[in-house]
N, C-alpha and C positions, 0 to 999 in steps of 0.2 A: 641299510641294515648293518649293524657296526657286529661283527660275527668275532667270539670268541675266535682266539687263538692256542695253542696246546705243541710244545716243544720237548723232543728227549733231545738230551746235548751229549755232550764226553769231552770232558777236559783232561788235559794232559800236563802232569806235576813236570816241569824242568830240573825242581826239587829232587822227588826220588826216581823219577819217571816208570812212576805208576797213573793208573786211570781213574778217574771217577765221571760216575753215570749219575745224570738226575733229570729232572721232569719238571715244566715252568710254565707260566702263561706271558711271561713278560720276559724274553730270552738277553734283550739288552741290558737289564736292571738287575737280573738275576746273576748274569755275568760281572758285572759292577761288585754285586756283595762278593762274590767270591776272591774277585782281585782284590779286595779293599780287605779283606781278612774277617767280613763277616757272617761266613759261615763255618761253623765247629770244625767240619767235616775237613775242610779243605786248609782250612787256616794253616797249619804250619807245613801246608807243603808246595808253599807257591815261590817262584812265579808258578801261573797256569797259562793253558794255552787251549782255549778253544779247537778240537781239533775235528768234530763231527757233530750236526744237528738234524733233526730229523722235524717236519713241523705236520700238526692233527689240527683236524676241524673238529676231532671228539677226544673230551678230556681222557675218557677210559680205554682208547687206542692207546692213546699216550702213555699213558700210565703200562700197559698192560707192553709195551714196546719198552719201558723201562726196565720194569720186574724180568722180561728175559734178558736185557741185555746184561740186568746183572744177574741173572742164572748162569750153570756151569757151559753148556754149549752156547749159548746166549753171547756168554764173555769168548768161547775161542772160537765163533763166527765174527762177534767183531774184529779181532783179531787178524783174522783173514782178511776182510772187508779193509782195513785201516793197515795193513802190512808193507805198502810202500813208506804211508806217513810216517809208521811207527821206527821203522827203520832210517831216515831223513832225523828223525825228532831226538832216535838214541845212539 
């Protein structure tokens, strides 16, 4: 049984070091576009840096693990969560 897969990531600008949050079935590939400048979002603020992934067996976890992380408590939970890296990283 070849079982979907479902990823929330967060990468980390070196750039301005700021975050961004998103949500993928294919976390190696998806990381790929982003390095390679083909995502909008992220394009001009790389390098990136993989810094957190979370992985679902259901797309709408996923998804729904996204939408808070980028909500207001959502983003200074992660924050806490990721507070050694962030600090190493800036």
């Amino acid at each position: 049984m070849n079982e979907e897969r479902y990823y929330t990531y967060i990468l980390y600008s070196l750039k301005d070091k700021g975050l961004y949050i998103g949500y993928t079935t294919n976390l190696k590939n998806r990381f790929t576009t982003h390095t390679q400048g083909g995502v909008i979002s992220t394009k001009d603020r790389r390098p990136l840096k993989l810094i957190h992934y979370e992985y679902f067996v259901n797309k709408e976890d996923a998804k729904a693990r996204e939408r808070f992380l980028k909500s207001g408590f959502g983003r200074s939970q992660m924050k806490k969560m990721l507070g050694r890296t962030l600090k190493l990283l800036g």
